[in-house]
C-alpha positions as CSV (number, residue, x, y, z in Angstrom):
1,X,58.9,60.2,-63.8
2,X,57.1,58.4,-61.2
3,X,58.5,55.3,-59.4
4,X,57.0,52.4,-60.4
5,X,57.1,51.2,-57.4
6,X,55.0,54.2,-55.7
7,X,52.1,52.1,-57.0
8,X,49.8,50.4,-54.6
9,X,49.0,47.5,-56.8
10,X,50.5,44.2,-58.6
11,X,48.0,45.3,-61.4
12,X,49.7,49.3,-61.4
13,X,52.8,47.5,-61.4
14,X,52.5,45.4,-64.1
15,X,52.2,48.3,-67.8
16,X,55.6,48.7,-65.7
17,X,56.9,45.3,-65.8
18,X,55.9,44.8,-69.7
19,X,57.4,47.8,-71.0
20,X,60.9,46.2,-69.3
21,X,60.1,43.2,-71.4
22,X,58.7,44.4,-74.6
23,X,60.6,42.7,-76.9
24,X,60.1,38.7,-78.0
25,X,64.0,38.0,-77.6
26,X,63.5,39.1,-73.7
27,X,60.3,37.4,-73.2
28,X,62.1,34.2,-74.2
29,X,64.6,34.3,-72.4
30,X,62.9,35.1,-69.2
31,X,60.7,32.5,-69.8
32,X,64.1,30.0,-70.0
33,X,65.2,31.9,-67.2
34,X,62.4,31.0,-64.8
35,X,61.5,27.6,-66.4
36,X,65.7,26.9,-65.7
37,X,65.1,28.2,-61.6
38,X,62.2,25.7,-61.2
39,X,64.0,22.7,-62.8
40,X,66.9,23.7,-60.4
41,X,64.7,23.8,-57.5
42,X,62.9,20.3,-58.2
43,X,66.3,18.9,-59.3
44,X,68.1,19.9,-56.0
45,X,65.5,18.7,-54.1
46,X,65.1,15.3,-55.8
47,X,68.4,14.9,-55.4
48,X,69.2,16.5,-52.4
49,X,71.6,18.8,-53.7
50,X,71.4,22.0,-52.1
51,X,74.0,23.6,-54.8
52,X,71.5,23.1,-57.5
53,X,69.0,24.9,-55.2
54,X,71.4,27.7,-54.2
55,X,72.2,27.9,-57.5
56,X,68.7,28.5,-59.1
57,X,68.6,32.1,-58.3
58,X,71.4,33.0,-60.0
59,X,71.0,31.0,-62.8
60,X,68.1,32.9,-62.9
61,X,69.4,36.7,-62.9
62,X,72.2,35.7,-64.9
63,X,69.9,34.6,-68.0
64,X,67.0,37.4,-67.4
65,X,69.6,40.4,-66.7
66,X,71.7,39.5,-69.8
67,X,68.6,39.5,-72.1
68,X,68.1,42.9,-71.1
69,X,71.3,44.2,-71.5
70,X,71.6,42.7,-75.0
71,X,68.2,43.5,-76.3
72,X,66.2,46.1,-74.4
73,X,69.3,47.7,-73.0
74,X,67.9,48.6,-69.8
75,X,68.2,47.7,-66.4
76,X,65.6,46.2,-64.0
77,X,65.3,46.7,-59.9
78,X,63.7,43.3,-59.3
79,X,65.0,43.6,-55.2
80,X,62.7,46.6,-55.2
81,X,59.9,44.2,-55.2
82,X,60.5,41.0,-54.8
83,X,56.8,39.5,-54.3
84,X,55.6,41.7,-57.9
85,X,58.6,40.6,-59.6
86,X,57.8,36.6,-59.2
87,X,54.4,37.5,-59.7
88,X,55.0,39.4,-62.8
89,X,57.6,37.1,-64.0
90,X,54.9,33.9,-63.7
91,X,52.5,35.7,-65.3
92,X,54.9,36.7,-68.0
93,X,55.8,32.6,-68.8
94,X,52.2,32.1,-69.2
95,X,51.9,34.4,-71.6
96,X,55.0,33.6,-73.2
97,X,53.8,30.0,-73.4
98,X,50.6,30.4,-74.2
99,X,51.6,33.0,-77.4
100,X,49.6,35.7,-76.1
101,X,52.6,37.8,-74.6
102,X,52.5,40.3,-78.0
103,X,49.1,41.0,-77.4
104,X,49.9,42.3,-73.9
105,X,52.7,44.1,-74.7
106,X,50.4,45.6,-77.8
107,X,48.0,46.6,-74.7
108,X,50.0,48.0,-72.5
109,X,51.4,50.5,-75.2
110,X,48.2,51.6,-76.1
């Protein structure tokens, strides 16, 4: 199989990213996951609290990493990439949000 990460674009990257995340119970959870990391962030910051922002990136991995153990049972290399990772995981929320992250997924397997 090729490495995903051979790719020389965010856009290559992403059928990649989707087929990690195909299923609703994993696209939710991310989306907690991420929405969880920026409350964290704005929370330590407003407070001053640098726990609460040291603390953001695991909260983070913790939630995302168990919801694909539990329901996709795979594994993802996020360190591999870090920059396409936080991109793909933004663009994943707004699609989450917005109910069009079915759709997606229904492209990319196509």
């Amino acid at each position: 199989m090729l490495d995903p990460y051979a790719v020389e674009s965010f856009e290559e990257f992403w059928p990649h990213y989707v087929s990690l995340h195909s299923r609703p119970e994993t696209q939710r959870l991310h989306a907690v996951a991420t929405l969880t990391f920026g409350a964290l962030v704005i929370g330590g910051i407003v407070t001053r609290r640098a726990a609460l922002i040291f603390l953001a990136p695991l909260a983070d991995y913790a939630i995302a990493q168990t919801s694909h153990r539990v329901f996709e049972k795979n594994v993802t290399t996020p360190w591999k990439n870090h920059a396409w990772h936080a991109r793909a995981e933004l663009r994943m929320l707004r699609l989450v949000l917005t109910g069009k992250m079915a759709k997606e997924v229904a492209r990319v397997r196509s």
